[in-house]
N, C-alpha and C positions, 0 to 999 in steps of 0.2 A: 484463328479466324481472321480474316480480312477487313476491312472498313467494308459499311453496308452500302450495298448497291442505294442508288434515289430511288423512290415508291412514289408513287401518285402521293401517297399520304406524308411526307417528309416529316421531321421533325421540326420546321419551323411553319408549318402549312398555318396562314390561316394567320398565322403570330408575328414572325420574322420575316424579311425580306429572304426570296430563295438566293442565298449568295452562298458561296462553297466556303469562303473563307471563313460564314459564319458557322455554319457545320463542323468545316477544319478546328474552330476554337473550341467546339463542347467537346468534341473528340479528346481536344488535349486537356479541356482542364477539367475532365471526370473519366473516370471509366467507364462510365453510363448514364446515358442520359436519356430522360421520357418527357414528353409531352402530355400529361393527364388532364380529361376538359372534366367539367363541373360535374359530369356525371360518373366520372370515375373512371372513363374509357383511355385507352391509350391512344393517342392518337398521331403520336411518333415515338421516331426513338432511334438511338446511334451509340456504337460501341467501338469503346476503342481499341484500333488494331490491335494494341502491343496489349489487349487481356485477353489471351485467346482462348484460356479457360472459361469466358463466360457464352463461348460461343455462338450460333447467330441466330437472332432471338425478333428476327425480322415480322413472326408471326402473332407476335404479340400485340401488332399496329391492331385497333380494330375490336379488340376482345378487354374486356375491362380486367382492371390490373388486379382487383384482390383476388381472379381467378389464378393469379400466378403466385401466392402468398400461402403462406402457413397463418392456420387459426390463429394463432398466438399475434401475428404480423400482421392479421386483417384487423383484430379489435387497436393494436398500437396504430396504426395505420388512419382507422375513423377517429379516435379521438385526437391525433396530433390535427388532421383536417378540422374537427370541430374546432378546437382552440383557436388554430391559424385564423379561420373566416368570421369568429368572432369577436377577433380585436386584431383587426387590418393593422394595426399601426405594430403590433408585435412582430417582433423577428422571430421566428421558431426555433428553435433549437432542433439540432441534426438528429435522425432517426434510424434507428440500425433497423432496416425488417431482411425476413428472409424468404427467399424465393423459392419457389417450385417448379418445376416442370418435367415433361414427362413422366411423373407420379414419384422416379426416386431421385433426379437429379434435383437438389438442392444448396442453396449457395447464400450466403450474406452478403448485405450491402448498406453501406453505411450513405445514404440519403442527404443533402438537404433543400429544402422545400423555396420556393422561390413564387413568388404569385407573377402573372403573366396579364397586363394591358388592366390592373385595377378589376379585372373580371374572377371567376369560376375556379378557368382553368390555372392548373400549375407547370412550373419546372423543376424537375428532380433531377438535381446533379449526383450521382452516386461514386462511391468509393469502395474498391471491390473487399469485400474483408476476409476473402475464402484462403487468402495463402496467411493472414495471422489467426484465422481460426483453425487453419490446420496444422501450425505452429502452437496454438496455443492445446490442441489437442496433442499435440506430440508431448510437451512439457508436461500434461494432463499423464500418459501413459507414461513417461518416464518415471513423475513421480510415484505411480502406483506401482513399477518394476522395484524401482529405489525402496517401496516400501515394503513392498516384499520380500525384497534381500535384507533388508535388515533384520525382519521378523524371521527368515531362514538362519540368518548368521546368530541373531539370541539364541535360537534353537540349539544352533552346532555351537554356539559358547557354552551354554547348560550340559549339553553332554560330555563334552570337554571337561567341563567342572568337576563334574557328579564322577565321571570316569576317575580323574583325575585324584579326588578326594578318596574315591572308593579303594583308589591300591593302598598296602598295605607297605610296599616299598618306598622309599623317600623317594621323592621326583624333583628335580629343578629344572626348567630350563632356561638357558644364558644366553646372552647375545655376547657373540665371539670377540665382536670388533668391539665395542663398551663396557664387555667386560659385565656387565649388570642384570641381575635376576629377574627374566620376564616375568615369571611362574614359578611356582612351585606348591607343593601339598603340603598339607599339617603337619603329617609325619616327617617331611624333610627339616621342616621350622623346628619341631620338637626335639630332635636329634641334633640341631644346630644351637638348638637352647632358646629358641628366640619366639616367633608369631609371625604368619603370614603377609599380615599387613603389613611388620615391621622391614620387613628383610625384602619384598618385592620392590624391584625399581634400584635398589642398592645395588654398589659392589660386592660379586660375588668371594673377592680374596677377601674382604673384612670381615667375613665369617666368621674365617679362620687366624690363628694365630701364627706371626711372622711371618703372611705372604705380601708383598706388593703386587696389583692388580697387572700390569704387564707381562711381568717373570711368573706367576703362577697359570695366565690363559694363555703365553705358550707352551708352558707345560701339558695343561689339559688338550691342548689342539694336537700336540705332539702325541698323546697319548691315546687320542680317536683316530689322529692318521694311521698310526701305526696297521699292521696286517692284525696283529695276537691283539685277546683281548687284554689291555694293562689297566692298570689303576693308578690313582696319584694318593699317595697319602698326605692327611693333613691332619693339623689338629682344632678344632673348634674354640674359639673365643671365647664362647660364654659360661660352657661348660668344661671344656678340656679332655673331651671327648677325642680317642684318635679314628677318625673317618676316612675312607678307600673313598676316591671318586670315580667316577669309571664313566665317561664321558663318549658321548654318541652324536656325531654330525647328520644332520639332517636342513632339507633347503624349503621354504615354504614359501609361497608367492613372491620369489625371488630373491627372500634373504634367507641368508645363512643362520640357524640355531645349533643350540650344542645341548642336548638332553643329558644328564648327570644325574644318573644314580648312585643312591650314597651307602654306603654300608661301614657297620661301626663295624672298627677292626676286635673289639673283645665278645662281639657277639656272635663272629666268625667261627670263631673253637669251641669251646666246651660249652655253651650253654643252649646248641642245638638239642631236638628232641630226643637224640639218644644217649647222647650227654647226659640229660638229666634223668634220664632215666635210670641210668648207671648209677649218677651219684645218689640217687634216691635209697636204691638197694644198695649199695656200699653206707649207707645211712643206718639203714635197718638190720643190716648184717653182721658189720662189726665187732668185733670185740673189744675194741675198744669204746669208750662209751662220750658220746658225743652230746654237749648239751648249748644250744642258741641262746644267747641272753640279749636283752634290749642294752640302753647303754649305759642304764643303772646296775644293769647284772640281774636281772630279775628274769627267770627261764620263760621262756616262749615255746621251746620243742626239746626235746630231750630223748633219747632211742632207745632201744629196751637194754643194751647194757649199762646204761647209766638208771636206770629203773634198779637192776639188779644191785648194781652197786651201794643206791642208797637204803636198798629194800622196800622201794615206794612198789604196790600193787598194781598199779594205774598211775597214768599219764598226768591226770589232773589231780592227783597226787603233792605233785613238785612244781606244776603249771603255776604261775603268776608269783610261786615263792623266790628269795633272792637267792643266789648259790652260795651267799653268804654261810646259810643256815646249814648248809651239809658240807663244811670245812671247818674244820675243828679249832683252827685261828678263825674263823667268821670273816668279820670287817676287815681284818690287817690284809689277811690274804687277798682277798678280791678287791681292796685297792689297789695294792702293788702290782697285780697282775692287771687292771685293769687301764692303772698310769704308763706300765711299759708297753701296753700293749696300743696305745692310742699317742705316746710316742713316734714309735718306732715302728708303726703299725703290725707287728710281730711279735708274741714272746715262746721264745724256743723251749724252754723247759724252767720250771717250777715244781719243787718238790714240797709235797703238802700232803695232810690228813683228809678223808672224805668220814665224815660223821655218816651213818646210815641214821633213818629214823627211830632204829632202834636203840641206838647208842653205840653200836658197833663198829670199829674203825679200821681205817686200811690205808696203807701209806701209796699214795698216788703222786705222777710225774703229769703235771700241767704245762700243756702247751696252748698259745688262744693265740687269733687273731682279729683286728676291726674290720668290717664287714662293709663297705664303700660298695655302695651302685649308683651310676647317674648322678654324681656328684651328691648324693645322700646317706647317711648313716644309717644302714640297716643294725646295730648294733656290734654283737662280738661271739664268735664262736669258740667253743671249748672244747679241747680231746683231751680227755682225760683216762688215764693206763695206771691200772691197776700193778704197784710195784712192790708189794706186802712181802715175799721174802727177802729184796734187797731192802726195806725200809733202814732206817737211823732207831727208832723208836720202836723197843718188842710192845705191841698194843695187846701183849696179858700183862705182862707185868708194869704197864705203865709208868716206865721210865727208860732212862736215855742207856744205850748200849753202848762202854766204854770200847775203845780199839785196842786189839788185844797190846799191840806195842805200850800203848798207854797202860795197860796192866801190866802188862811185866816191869816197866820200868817201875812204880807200885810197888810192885811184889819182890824186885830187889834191896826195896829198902827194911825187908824185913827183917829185924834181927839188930839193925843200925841207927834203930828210930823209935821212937813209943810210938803205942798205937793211938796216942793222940796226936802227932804227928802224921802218922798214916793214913788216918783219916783225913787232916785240912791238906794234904800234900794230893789225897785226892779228889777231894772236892774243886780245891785250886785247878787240877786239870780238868773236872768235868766242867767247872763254871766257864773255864778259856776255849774250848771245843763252842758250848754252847754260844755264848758269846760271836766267836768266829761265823759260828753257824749264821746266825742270825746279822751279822753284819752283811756276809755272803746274799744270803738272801734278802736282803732288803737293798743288793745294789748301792752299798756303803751310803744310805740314807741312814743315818744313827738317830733321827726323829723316831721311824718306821721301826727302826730296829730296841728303841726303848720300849716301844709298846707294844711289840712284839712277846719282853724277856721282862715285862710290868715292873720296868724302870724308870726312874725319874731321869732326864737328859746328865745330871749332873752325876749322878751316882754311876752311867752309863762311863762317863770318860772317866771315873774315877777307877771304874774296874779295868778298862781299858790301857791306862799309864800301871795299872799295876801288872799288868800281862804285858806290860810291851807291846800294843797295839795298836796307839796312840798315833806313835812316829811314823810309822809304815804307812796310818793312811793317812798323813796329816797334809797331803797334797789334795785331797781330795776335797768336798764339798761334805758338811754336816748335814744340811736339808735335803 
């Protein structure tokens, strides 16, 4: 809009002298300016060019002002006049009202009141407020855009989550350049030994054991660049777990992430669904007879050839008893089987009695293993083979079977020797057999092997220097 044309009714009609210059002054120092007499009428008024937004509003001379106001700006409007004309000597404080016209154009204006010749009328200098209220309306809509992206983005974080938590695959995802764990699920923590909270925001090589953070994320980069799918192998810090990485580049709002699925290498092979299902039936099949023990030796499962063997009816039978009880050395045997075998996590073979509940026996070849998952002891498992025609021991006649060499040699002295001699010449060799025997098996432990042969230690090395068997193992350890 333009500066106003002069009207018969100017804005200094009546009040100011008609000079331009004085016009030119309200022009610049308000946006708008009104002349209001006592009765509320406008009775000039001047706008300034450079606000073309409020444009020209010449018809307002003439029409009284709160027809140009909003309800709210007509009551602010009569009480700031009441105050004003009731303590003349008060300065008024400026007044924001807002205008109307033609019914939707409206606009704010920030006012201040000025009294004119000690009389009625006023001067209102205004200050146009429409470009910070439409500024302050913009900030209004931003922040309600802003507010809504956030409550969209919680949303897409939650599903993110719940997705996220819901797989059943370990999930990580890494930032390539820092190396460090955005995210990841339970399952990945659990498999890494650790907890979510612990391990997010960490370096991803600390995981594992003997990576540094450099040389192992170009390895994983190297292994998502690639065309084939590859893995990286590694092993886990906390629990020693060996994990396949298998690493997926992907770009999100301009940065680069690397998604890493984890897979334990032992869970790869045999302990898939058909896996176990084999060894279930290779469980129940058998003939040989297979029995689980905790890692006191005390049966947990046991399969129907080891039922057979001990003549148990049923399962709960021999369930929660120790295997002690159906090996006819008891304790001794399932110590030593139970010490090599938590050693050496293996024992290959053990030759022993199996006591049946009936009192029936049979000579059997013990092999067992410790049972490690997840860095925990599941106990110790038993195969145990029924060896009854090669035994050492005929179990009718309940004593030890000489070898026939050892008989003849015996049986040459007849003729050369009383049979009181015949006699201790064979006893001397049954006792050095056995002896041997039990040294053998007790893994030249001669504690083990005392109380095996219900010997005192002493009496043990004294039969021992008398057979000559002292010296041969005299490199060895006695415990």
């Amino acid at each position: 809009m333009t500066r106003q044309e002069r009207t018969p009714q100017p804005l200094n009609a009546g009040v100011l002298p008609s000079n331009d210059s004085i016009a030119n002054l309200f022009e610049q120092a308000a946006d708008i300016a009104l002349h209001v007499d006592g009765e509320g009428v406008v009775a000039g008024i001047s706008v300034n060019p450079d606000c073309p937004s409020l444009g020209c509003l010449d018809h307002w001379v003439g029409r009284r002002l709160d027809g140009f106001l909003t309800e709210e700006s007509r009551v602010k409007f009569s009480e700031r006049l009441t105050a004003m004309r009731a303590d003349p000597a008060r300065v008024p404080r400026p007044v924001e009202l807002n205008h109307i016209d033609n019914a939707t154009w409206e606009f704010p204006v920030r006012y201040t009141l000025h009294r004119v010749d000690g009389g009625d009328s006023i001067l209102m200098l205004g200050r146009d407020m429409q470009p910070i209220a439409e500024m302050q309306q913009r900030l209004v809509r931003e922040q309600m855009a802003r507010e809504r992206d956030q409550q969209k983005l919680r949303g897409e974080t939650t599903f993110f989550r719940v997705v996220l938590e819901a797989s059943e695959t370990p999930l990580a995802i890494v930032e390539p350049q820092k190396g460090r764990i955005r995210d990841l699920n339970s399952a990945a923590a659990s498999l890494l030994g650790s907890k979510v909270e612990t391990l997010s925001g960490n370096a991803f090589a600390q995981a594992f054991e003997g990576r540094r953070p450099t040389e192992f994320m170009e390895t994983l980069q190297a292994a998502a660049s690639a065309e084939e799918l590859r893995g990286v192998e590694a092993i886990a810090r906390r629990n020693g777990h060996v994990i396949m990485v298998y690493p997926e580049l992907f770009r999100a709002a301009g940065d680069l992430y690397m998604l890493c699925r984890l897979n334990e290498v032992d869970e790869e092979g045999a302990t898939g669904p058909e896996a176990a299902q084999f060894l279930s039936a290779l469980f129940a099949e058998t003939s040989d007879a297979v029995v689980l023990t905790d890692n006191q030796g005390v049966i947990r499962e046991a399969n129907e050839a080891f039922l057979v063997l001990a003549d148990a009816a049923q399962l709960r039978d021999v369930r929660g008893r120790s295997l002690a009880d159906f090996l006819v050395r008891g304790g001794i045997d399932l110590k030593l089987i139970l010490e090599a075998a938590s050693k050496k996590g293996r024992m290959r073979s053990y030759s022993a009695q199996v006591a049946s509940v009936n009192g029936t026996r049979a000579g059997v070849d013990i092999s067992a293993a410790r049972l490690i998952q997840r860095g925990g002891d599941l106990g110790y498992g038993f195969i145990i083979r029924d060896v009854t025609p090669n035994e050492i021991f005929d179990p009718e006649a309940g004593h030890m079977a000489v070898s026939e060499e050892a008989m003849k040699n015996v049986m040459d002295l007849v003729g050369t020797a009383s049979l009181k001699d015949l006699v201790s010449a064979t006893s001397d060799v049954i006792e050095k057999i056995c002896i041997e025997t039990a040294i053998q098996l007790t893994g030249n432990n001669r504690v083990a092997a005392a109380e095996m042969l219900g010997l005192s230690r002493q009496s043990l090395y004294v039969k021992l220097r008398k057979h000559g068997l002292l010296s041969t193992d005299s490199g060895d350890t006695a415990d």
